[in-house]
C-alpha positions in Angstrom: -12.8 93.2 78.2 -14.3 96.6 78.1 -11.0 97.8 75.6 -12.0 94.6 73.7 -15.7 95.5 73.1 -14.6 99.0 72.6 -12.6 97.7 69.7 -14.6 95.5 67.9 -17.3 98.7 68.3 -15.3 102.0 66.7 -12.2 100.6 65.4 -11.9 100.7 61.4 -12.4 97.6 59.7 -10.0 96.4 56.8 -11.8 95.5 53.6 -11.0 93.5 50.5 -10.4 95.6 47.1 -8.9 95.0 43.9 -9.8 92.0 41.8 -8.4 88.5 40.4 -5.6 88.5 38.1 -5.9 84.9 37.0 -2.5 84.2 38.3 -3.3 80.7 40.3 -0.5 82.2 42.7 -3.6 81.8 45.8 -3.8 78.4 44.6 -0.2 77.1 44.9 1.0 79.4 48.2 -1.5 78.2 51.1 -0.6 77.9 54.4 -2.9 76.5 57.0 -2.9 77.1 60.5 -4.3 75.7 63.7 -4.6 76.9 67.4 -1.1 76.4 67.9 -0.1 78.3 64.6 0.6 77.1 61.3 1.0 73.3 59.9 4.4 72.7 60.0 4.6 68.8 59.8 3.2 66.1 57.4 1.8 64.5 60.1 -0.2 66.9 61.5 -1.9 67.6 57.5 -2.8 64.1 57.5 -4.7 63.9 61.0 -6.0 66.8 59.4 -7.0 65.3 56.3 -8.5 62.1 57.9 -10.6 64.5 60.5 -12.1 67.1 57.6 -12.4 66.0 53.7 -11.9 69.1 52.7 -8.3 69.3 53.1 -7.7 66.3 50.4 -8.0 69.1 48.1 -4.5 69.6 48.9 -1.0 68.7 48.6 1.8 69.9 50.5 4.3 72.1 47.7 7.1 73.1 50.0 8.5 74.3 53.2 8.5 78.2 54.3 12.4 78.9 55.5 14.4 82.0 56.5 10.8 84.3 56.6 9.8 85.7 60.6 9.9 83.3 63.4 6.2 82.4 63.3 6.4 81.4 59.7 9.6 79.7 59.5 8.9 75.8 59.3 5.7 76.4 58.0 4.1 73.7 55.3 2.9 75.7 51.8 0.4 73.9 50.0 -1.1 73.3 46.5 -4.7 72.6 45.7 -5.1 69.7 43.6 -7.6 70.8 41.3 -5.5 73.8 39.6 -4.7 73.6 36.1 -1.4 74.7 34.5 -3.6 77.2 32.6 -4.6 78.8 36.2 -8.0 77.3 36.1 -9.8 75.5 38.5 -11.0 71.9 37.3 -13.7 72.3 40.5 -14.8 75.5 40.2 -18.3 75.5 40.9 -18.1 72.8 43.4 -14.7 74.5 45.2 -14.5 74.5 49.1 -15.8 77.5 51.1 -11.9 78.5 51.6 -11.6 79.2 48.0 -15.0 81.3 47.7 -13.8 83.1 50.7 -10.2 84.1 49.1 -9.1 86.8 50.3 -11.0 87.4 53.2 -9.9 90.1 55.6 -9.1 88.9 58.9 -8.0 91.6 60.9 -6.4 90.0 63.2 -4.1 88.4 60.5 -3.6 91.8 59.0 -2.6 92.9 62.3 -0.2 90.1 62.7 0.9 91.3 58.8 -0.4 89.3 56.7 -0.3 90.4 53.5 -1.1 89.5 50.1 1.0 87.3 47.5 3.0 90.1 45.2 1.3 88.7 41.9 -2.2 89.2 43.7 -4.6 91.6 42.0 -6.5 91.8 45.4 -5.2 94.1 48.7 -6.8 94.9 51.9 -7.4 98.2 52.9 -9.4 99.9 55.9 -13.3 100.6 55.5 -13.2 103.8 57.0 -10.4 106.7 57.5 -9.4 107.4 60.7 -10.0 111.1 59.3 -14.0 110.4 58.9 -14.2 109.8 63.0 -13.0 113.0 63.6 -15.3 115.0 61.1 -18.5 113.2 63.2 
């Protein structure tokens, strides 16, 4: 516990950087995950679908295979509402996931997490480890 505050307290903190590249890759390439990990039935995205609207935004696109053990069997997704231009019809109206894109979790870019090759945007740490020691 006391590690766990110390953490959260003077550990660096990853930040976004970089910027949009208009690619629409974010918008065809989602995976969603629950407590147990990521969705990797149809089944499950439906229950999940029925429980919060906001996930009839999507579609399932495809299935993740051969990747690391924890993403193998995962569901990819599509949102709905992309064009094949790479814009969104729903822009201004676009679920809180989408105005969020990228965030940095940390404890998905410790688990790395990384971004999609075509991105524009990467994560990198707020403060150098260097700018503790000069304190």
């Amino acid at each position: 516990m006391i590690l766990d505050i110390y953490n959260k307290l003077f550990s660096s903190k990853y930040i976004r950087k970089g910027k949009c590249k208009k690619c629409g890759a974010c918008c065809r390439n989602i995976l969603f995950s629950t407590e147990e990990g990521y969705v990797k039935s149809e089944e499950l995205f439906k229950q999940m679908q029925k429980k919060y609207k906001y996930y009839r935004n999507f579609k399932i696109s495809g299935v993740i295979k051969d990747k690391q053990d924890f993403q193998n069997g995962a569901l990819t997704f599509e949102c709905k509402h992309i064009t094949k231009d790479n814009k969104c019809r729903i822009y201004y109206l676009r679920p809180l996931f989408c105005r969020k894109y990228p965030d940095a979790i940390q404890e998905l870019i410790y688990q790395g997490v990384t971004m999609l090759d075509e991105c524009g945007y990467y994560f990198d740490v707020d403060k150098k480890f260097k700018s503790y020691l000069e304190k």
